[in-house]
C-alpha positions as CSV (number, residue, x, y, z in Angstrom):
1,X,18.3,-35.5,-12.8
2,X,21.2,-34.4,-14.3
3,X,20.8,-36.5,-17.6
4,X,17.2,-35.2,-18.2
5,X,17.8,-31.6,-17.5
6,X,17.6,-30.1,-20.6
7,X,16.0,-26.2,-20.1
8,X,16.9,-24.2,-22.9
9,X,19.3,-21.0,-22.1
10,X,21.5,-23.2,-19.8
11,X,24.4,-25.1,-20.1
12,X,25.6,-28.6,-17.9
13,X,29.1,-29.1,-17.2
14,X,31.3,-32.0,-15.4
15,X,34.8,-32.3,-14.6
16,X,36.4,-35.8,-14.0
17,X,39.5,-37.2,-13.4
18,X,41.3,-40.1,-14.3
19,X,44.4,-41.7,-13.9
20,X,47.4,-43.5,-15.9
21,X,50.1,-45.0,-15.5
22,X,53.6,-43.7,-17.5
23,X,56.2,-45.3,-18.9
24,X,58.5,-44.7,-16.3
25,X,55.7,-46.1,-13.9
26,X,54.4,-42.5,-12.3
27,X,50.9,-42.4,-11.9
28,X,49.3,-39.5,-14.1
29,X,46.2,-37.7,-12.8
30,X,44.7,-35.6,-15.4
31,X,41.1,-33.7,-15.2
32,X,39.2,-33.1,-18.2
33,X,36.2,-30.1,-17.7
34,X,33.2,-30.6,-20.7
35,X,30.4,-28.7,-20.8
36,X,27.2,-29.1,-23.1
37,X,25.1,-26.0,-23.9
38,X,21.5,-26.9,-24.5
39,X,20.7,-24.4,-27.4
40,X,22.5,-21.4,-29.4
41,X,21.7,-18.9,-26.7
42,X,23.4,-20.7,-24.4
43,X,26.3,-21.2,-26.7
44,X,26.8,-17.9,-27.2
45,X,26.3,-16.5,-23.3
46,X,29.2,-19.7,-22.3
47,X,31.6,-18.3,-25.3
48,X,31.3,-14.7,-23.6
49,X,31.5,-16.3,-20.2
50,X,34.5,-18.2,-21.3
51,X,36.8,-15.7,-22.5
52,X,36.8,-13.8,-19.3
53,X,37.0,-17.3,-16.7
54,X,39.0,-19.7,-19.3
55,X,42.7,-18.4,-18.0
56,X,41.3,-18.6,-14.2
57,X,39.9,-22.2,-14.8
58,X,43.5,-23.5,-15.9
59,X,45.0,-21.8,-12.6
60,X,42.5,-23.5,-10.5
61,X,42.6,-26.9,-12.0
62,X,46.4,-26.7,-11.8
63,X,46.1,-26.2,-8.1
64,X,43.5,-28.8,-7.3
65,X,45.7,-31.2,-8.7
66,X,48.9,-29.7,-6.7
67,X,47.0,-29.7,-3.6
68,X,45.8,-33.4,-4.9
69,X,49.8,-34.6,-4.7
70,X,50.1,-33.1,-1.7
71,X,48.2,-35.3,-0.3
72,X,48.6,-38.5,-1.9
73,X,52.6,-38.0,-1.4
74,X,52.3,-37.0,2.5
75,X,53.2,-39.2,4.9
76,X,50.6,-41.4,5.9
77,X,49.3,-40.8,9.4
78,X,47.2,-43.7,11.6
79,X,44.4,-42.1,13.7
């Protein structure tokens, strides 16, 4: 449903993550967030939208992925 919604005014958006390996052999996770506005309208309401949220969107992807090491570097625990 989400690859045939297509109503005009509106926008679709996903956020994934993926994961690499470095050179020094640390695993990378990085996110990249991608939206698609359906028409001009909604291109111009997200460009409005996005200059107040865009600073507040960095701050909450950067802690997601903190609270992501967190978690992958605590100490495991068996139930």
């Amino acid at each position: 449903s989400f690859r045939r919604f297509d109503r005009p005014r509106f926008a679709k958006a996903a956020w994934n993550f993926s994961l690499a390996e470095s050179v020094s052999g640390e695993t990378w996770l990085k996110t990249e967030p991608r939206v698609f506005c359906l028409d001009a309208a909604a291109r111009r309401r997200f460009r409005a939208y996005w200059l107040v949220v865009r600073p507040f969107s960095g701050w909450t992807r950067r802690e997601a992925l903190r609270a992501i090491k967190r978690a992958a570097e605590a100490p495991a625990t068996l139930p």
